[in-house]
C-alpha positions in Angstrom: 22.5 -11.2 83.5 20.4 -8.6 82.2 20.0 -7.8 78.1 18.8 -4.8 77.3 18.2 -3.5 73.2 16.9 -0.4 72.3 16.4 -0.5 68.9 14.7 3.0 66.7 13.9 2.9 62.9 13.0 6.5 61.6 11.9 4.6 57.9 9.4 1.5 59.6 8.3 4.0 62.2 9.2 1.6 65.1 10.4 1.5 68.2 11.6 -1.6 70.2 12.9 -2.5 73.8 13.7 -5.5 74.2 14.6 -6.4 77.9 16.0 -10.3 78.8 17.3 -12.3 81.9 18.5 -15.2 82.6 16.7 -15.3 86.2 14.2 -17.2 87.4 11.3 -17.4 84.8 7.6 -17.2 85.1 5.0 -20.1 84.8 1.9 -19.8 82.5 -0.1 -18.6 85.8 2.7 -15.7 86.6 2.9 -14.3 82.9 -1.0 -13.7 83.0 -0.7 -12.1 86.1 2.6 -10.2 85.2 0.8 -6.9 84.0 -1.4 -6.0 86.8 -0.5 -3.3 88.6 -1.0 -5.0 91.6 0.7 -8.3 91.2 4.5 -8.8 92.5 7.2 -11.0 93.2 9.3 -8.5 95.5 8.4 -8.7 99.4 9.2 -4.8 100.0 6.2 -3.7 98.6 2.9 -4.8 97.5 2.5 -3.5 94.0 4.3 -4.0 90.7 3.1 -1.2 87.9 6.1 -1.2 85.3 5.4 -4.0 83.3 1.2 -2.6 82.9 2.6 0.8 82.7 5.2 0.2 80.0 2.2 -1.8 78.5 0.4 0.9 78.4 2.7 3.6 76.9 3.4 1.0 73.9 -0.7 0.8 73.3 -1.1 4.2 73.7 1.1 4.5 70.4 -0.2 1.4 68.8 2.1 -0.7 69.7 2.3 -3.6 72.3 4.1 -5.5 74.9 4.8 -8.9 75.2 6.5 -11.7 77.8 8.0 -14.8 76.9 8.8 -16.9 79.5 9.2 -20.2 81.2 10.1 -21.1 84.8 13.8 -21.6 85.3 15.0 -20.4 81.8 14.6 -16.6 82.1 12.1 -13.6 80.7 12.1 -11.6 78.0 9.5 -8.5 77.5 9.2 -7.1 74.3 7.8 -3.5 73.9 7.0 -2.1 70.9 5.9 1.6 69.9 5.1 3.9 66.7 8.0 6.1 66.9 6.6 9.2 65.4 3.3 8.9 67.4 2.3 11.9 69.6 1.7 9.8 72.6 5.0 8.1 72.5 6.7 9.1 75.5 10.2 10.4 76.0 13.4 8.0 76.0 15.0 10.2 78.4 18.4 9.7 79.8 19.3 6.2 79.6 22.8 6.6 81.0 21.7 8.0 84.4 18.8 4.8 84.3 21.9 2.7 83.5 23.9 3.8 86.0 20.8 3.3 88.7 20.8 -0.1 87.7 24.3 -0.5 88.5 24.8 0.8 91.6 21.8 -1.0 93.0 23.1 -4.4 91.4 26.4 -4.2 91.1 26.5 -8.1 91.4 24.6 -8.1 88.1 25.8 -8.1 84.7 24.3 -5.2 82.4 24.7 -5.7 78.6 22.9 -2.5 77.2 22.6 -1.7 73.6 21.0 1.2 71.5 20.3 1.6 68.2 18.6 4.5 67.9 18.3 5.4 63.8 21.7 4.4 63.4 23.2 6.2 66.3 24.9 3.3 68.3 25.3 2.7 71.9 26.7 -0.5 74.0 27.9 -1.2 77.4 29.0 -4.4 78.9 29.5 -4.5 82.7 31.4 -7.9 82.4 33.5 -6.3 80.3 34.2 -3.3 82.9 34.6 -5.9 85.4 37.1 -8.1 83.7 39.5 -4.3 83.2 38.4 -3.2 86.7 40.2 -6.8 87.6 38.3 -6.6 91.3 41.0 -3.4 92.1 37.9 -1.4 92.2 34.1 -1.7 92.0 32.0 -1.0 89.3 29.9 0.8 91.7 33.0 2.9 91.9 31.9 6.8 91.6 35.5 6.7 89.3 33.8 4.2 87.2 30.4 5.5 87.0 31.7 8.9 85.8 33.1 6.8 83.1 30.0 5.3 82.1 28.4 8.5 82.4 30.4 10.0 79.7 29.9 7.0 77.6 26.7 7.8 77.4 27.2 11.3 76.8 29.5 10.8 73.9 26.9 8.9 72.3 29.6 5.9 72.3 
């Protein structure tokens, strides 16, 4: 499963993702290694880049990134930004990077939730699943319409 939390406060100036699994963890060795660009885990390609580039776009703001983690227990990156700074980019349409994740994982659970200065946003894919009752996939173009307009709604 995959946790994600997008969290805005207009009054403390901060912004916060918050991204967690419950996959396979990182040693000590790994985490240090986790924001070079050129570091990965995957086997279809040789370099990484989103963990040093969302890294970057928090420092460029102020703010930071961290990773907890431990082998076997899961990750969780924590990004941090000045809301209001001029370098902060763009949160741009999280309902179309939703829905990427879910039609290239659709064996994955997605719990997604925004709160972005008091405008709220949540999706749960188990929850979607448990409706869909395996009658139709949640990669279903039906279903992703759906989520699409959850998003658009603000809901």
């Amino acid at each position: 499963m995959v946790e994600i939390k997008i969290t805005e406060d207009k009054k403390r100036d901060l912004l916060q993702i918050v991204i967690k699994d419950n996959g396979s963890g990182m040693d000590q060795e790994m985490i240090k290694k986790a924001r070079d660009p050129f570091v990965t885990t995957r086997t279809t390609r040789r370099v990484g880049l989103g963990l040093s580039m969302l890294e970057q776009a928090a420092q460029e703001t102020g703010g930071d990134l961290s990773i907890v983690s431990e082998a076997g227990q899961g990750t969780e990156i924590k990004a941090t930004f000045h809301a209001s700074h001029i370098d902060r980019k763009p949160m741009g349409d999280m309902g179309s990077s939703i829905i990427s994740l879910i039609v290239g994982n659709p064996d994955v659970d997605f719990v997604y939730e925004s709160d972005l200065d008091g405008e709220k946003t949540s999706l749960d894919t188990r929850m979607i699943k448990e409706e869909l009752d395996g009658v139709t996939a949640i990669n279903d173009p039906a279903v992703l319409r759906l989520i699409r307009d959850l998003f658009q709604s603000g809901g």
